[in-house]
N, C-alpha and C positions, 0 to 999 in steps of 0.2 A: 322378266327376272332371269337374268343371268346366272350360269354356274357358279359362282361365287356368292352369290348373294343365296342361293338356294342351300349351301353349303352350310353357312352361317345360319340359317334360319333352322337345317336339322340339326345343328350341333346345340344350337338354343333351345330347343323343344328337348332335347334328349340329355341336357347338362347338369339338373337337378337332379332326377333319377340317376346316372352312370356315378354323382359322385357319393349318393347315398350310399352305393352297391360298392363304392369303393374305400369307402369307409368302416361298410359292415365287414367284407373280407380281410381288411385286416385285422378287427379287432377280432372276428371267427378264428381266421387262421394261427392269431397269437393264442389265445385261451386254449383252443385243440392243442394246437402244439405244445403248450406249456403245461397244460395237465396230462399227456404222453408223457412228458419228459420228468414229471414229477412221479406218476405211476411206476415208472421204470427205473426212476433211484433208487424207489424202495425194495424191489425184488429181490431177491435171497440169490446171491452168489453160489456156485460151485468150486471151489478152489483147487489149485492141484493135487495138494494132498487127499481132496475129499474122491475125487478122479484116480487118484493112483492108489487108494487102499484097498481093493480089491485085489488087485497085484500082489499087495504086501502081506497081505494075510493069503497067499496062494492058490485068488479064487483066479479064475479065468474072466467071468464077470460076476457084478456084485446080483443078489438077489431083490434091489430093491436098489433102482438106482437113484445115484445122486441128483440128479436131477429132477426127482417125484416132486421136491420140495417146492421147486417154482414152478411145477405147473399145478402144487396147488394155492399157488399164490396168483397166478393167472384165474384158476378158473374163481377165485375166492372175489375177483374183483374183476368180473368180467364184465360187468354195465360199465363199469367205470371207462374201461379201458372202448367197450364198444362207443359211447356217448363221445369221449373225445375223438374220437376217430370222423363221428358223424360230425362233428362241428365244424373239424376241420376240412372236411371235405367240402361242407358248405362253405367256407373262406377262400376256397381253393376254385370250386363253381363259380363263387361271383367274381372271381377276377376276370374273368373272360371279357366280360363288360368294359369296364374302365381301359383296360392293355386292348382290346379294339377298337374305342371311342380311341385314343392317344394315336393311336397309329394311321386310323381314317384319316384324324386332323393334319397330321405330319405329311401321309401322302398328296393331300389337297392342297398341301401349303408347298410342297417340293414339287411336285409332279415325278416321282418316282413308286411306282406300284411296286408293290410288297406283297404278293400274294403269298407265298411262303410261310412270310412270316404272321399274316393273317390268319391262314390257315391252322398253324401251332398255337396261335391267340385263343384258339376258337373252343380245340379239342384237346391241349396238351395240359393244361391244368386240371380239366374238370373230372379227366381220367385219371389225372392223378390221384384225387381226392378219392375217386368210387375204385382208385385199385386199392388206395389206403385202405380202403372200410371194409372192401372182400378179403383181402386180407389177414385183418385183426378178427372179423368174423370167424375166417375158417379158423387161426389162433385158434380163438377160444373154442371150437365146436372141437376141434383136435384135443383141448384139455378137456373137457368135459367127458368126452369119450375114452381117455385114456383111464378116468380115475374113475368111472363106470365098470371097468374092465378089471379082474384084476391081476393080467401081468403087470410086472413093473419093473421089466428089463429094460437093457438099453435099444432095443429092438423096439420096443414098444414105446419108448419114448422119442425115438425119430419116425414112428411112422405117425404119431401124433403132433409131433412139430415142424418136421418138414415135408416129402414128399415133393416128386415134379413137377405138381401143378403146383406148389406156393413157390416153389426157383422159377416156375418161368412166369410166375405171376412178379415176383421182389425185380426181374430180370429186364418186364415190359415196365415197372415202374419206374426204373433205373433211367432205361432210355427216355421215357415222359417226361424224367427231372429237364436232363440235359435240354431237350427242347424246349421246357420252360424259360431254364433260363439263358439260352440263346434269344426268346421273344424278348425276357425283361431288357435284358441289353441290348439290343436293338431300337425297341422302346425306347429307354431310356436316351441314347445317341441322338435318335432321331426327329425327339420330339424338342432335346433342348436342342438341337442343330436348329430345328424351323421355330425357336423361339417361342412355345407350347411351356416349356417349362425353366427354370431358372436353372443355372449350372449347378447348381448345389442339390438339388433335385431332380436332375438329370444324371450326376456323377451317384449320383445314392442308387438311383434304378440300375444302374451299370453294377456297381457292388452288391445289388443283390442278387442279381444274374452268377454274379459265380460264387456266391454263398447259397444257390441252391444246389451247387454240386461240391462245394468243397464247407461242410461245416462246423466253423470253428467255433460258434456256440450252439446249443441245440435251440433255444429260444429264437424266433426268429425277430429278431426286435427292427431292425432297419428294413424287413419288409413290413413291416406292423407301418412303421415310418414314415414309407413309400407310399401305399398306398393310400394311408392314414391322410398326409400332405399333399396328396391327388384331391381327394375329395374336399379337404378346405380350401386348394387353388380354385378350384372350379366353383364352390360356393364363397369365395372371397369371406372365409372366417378368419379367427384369428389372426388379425394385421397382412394373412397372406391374399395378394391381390394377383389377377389374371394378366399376364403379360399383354402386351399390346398385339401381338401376334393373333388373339384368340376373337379381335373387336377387326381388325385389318383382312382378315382370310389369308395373308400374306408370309411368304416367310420374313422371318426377323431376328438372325442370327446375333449370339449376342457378344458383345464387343467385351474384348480382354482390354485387363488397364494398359498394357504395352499400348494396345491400339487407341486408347484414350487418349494418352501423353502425347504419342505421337500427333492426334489431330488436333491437341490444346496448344501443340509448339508450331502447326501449321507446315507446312509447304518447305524441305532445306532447300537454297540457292545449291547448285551446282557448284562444284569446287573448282576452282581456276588451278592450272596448272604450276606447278611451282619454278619461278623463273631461274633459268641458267646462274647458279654462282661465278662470276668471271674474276679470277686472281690476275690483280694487276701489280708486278714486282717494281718496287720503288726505284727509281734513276737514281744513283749516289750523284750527291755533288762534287762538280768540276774541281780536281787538287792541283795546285802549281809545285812544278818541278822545284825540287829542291836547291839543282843546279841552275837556274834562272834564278831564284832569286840571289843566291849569291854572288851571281856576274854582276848584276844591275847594283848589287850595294858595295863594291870595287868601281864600278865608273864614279861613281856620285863622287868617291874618294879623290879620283883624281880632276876630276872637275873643279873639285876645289880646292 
């Protein structure tokens, strides 16, 4: 058995599994996500005026700050908030699976090792998800404690919300995005490049790569997609079937319709050169003098 053939035979034994696990992660990751995003609509606002009337009535600061109100709106829904956090993180863990299965097959099919981005396949999400959940844990352990207490200055409301260990906790999560979604794009590039997944499926994993650092919905719905569309390629559901690439062990880059037309019109001939225009100026015809012929019609005269 050859390395190719051994290749093929661990991606088949591990194919079922990786695309469950890629299936589960996205529907994890969307529900986490979308129950954060719905918890955090509802949260009670501070607004400028409520910020600047202390000033106005000429305190220095208020005796009960503005801000008590959301954190007892935090600590009043703190399962809620910790349960999504845990979902999501599990969405965030199983990705590791499917974005390393993709990238094994790309390398085997290119021969270009990726260890790099192996490596952020491996650990950049799953840390993502258990910085998420340390995180909203300490949140809430922060409310909980501040409205145990009973100052309720603004002293006491930052040292219950933030603090240096949650900035350089928000700070390593930051950096973990990015490496995320450098792996998804990469992924995604490189798996439709060796013909692993269909352009439209490869261009989605690219866009979700930089929708995990720039996002312009909070829902994350096209990695729900992504991933979602992983796990039916791989189990050939819903009309979606496994490129040829995944049965060949081989790459099988996929052909643009320019490159189609072009191979339906076949082979151009060579263009001949375009021959010399040669201007050839017409010869006037031969004129007889005016004066010849009136000599010759004065002899005839006299001749006769």
């Amino acid at each position: 058995m050859d390395d190719r053939e051994r290749q093929l035979e661990q991606e088949g034994a591990q194919r079922q599994r990786v695309a469950l696990l890629a299936i589960a992660a996205g529907i994890l990751y969307l529900v986490g996500e979308f129950g954060a995003w719905l918890a955090s609509s509802k949260t009670p606002t501070v607004g400028l005026l409520q910020g600047l009337s202390p000033a106005l009535h000429g305190l220095r600061a208020a005796h009960v700050d503005p801000r008590t109100d959301v954190i007892r709106f935090l600590d009043k829904h703190a399962v809620d908030n910790v349960l999504f956090a845990l979902v999501s993180a599990a969405g965030l863990i199983a990705m590791r699976w499917p974005l390393r299965y993709l990238l094994n097959a790309a390398v085997a099919r290119d021969n270009r090792p990726a260890p790099i981005t192996l490596g952020l396949a491996s650990f950049a999400p799953p840390l993502i998800g258990l910085g998420g959940l340390v995180e909203t844990v300490s949140l809430q352990t922060g409310a909980h404690g501040y409205l145990t207490h009973s100052a309720r200055t603004a002293a006491a409301v930052t040292a219950a919300t933030a603090g240096s260990f949650r900035l350089s906790l928000l700070l390593a999560v930051f950096v973990l995005t990015v490496c995320t979604a450098f792996v998804f794009i990469m992924v995604g590039r490189r798996a439709m490049n060796a013909g692993l997944l269909t352009k439209v499926m490869g261009w989605l994993g690219v866009a979700c790569g930089f929708l995990f650092i720039i996002q312009i919905v909070q829902v994350p719905l096209l990695q729900f997609a992504f991933l979602v569309g992983i796990g039916m390629t791989l189990l050939q559901l819903g009309g979606l079937t496994r490129p040829p690439a995944w049965e060949t062990g081989e790459a099988i880059p996929w052909v643009s319709q320019a490159q189609l037309r072009a191979q339906a019109r076949g082979p151009r001939a060579p263009r001949e050169p375009r021959a010399r225009r040669t201007t050839t100026t017409p010869t006037p015809a031969p004129t007889v003098p005016a004066s010849a012929s009136f000599g010759s019609s004065r002899k005839r005269k006299r001749r006769r």
